[in-house]
N, C-alpha and C positions, 0 to 999 in steps of 0.2 A: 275348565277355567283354573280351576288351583292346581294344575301342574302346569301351568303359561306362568303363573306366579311366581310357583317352587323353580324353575328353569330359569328366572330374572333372579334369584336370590341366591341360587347356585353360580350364575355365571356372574353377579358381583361378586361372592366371596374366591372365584376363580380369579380374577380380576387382582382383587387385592393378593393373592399370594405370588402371584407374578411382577407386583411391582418393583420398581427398584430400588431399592436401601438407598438411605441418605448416601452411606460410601460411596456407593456405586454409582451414586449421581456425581459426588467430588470428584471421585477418578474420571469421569468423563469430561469433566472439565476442566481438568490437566491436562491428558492427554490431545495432542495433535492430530488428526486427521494426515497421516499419509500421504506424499503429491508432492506438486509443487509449491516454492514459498508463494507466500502473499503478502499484502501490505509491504509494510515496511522490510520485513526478514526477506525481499523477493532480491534485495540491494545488501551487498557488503558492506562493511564497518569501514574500509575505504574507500566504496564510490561514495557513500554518506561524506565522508570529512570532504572528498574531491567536488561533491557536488556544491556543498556549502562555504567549501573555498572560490568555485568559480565563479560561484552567484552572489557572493560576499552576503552571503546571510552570519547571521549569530549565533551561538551555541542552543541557547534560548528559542530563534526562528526553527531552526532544524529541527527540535525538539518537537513543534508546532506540527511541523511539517511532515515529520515522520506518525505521527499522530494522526494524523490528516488521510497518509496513506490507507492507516489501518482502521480506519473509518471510526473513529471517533467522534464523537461531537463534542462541542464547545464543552458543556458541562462538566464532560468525563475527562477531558486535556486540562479542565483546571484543575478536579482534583487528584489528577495523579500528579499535576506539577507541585500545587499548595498553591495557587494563585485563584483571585477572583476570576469567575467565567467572562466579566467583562476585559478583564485584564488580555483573557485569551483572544476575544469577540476584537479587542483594538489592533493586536498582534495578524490576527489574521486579516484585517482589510487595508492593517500594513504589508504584509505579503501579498496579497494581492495588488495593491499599487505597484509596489519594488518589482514584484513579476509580470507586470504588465496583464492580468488577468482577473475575470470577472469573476470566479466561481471555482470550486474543488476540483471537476474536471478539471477545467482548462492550467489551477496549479498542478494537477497531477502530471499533464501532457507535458507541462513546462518543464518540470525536473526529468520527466523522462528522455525527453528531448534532449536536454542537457546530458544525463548521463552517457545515450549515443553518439554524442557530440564526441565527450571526455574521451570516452574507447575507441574512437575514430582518430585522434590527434596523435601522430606520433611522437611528440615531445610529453604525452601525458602520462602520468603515475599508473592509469588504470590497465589492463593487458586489452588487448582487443577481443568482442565478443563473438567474431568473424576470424577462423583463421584463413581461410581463402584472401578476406579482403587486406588481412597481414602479410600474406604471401604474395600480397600480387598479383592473383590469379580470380578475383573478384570479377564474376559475369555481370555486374550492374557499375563495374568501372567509369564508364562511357553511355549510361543512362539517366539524364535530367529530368526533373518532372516540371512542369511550370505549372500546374495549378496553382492558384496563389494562398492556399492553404496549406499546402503541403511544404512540409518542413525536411522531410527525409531525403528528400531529391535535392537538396543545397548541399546536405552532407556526404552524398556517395557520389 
């Protein structure tokens, strides 16, 4: 029995010497994870201003919104803005009217939607994300989708 004991008191003080230093917890929380972007960073500093010029949001909305991406909540958009979280809470079921949407999802879809829109127009600022479909040589040229939720078959 007292070495079941002595064997729990060794393997905490094993325990404690392998934890990780406060630093080494900061530096982890600096540091990026590798990969692909997310959220907000997944969009350049120019499809943001293109997006928010197409959709005629505000500097303030996009703000919102880019926040939104990177999955914030209310609380934490108000105070990295310096605004009341109601202030945020009004903003955002302002965006959702203006975007025609019920919920984070479906704001999400909405600007992403929009982004593909942008890179799809040839008079738009953004490059195309498709160089096939730049080229002309796009195999879904002449492929419509009619479901009537589908959004992507209006623009190819």
């Amino acid at each position: 029995m007292r070495t079941a004991g002595k064997s729990r008191a060794n393997h905490g003080a094993a325990m404690s010497r392998t934890a990780l230093s406060p630093r080494t917890v900061e530096e982890a929380r600096v540091i990026r994870p590798r990969g692909p972007a997310l959220g907000a960073a997944m969009l350049s500093e120019l499809a943001w201003r293109e997006i928010a010029r197409s959709l005629r949001l505000s500097r303030r909305e996009i703000q919102i919104v880019r926040a939104m991406f990177d999955d914030r909540k209310e609380a934490a958009i108000a105070a990295e803005l310096g605004v009341a979280p109601r202030t945020v809470h009004t903003h955002v079921e302002r965006l959702y009217r203006k975007l025609a949407v019920n919920d984070r999802l479906q704001l999400t879809l909405r600007v992403i939607r929009e982004f593909l829109a942008l890179t799809m127009s040839p008079q738009g600022d953004l490059p195309p994300i498709c160089a096939n479909r730049a080229a002309g040589r796009c195999p879904l040229a002449g492929w419509a989708c009619h479901a009537p939720d589908c959004f992507l078959g209006s623009m190819i």
